[in-house]
N, C-alpha and C positions, 0 to 999 in steps of 0.2 A: 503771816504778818509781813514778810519782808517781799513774797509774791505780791500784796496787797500795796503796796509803800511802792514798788516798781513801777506798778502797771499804774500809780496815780502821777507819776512823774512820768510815765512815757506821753501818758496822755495831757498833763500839762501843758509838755513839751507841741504836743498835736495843738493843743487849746491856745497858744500863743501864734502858733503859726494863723487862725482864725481872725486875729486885732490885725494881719495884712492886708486880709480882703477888704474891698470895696463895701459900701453899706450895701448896693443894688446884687453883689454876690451874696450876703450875709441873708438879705431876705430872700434872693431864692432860694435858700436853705431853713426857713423858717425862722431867722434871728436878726436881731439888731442888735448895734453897738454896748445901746445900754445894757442887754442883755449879757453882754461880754463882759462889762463891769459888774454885774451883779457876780455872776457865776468866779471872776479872779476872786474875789471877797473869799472867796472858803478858805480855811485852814490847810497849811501848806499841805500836809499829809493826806489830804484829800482830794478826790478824782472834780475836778471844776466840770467835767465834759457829762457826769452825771447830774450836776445843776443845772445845764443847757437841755439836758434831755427832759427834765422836769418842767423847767419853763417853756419848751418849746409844746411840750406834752396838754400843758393846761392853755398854752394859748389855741390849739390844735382844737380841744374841748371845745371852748368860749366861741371860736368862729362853729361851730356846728351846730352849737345852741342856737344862736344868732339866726344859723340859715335857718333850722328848724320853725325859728318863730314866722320867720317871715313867709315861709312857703305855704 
């Protein structure tokens, strides 16, 4: 637990440094602002950077459906 409780604060720590970047950085990496909003929203005790990875995950999906259809 207290392994768990570190590593969601170190990454916090990484996930803030993230609200520096630019938006045109943010979306080379597959994110936007609101996205950073969504993902601080979790409960402190918890890794924000695996909410990022989720959202970035299904958006990731959504554009390959999309190419699917259209090809």
């Amino acid at each position: 637990a207290v392994a768990n409780t570190y590593r969601a604060w170190k990454n916090r720590r990484a996930f803030y440094r993230l609200g520096e970047m630019s938006d045109a950085e943010l979306a080379d990496i597959g994110l936007t602002r609101a996205d950073l909003h969504v993902a601080v929203a979790v409960p402190f005790g918890r890794d924000p950077t695996a909410k990022l990875r989720a959202i970035a995950g299904d958006r990731a999906e959504t554009i390959k459906d999309l190419a699917r259809k259209v090809a």
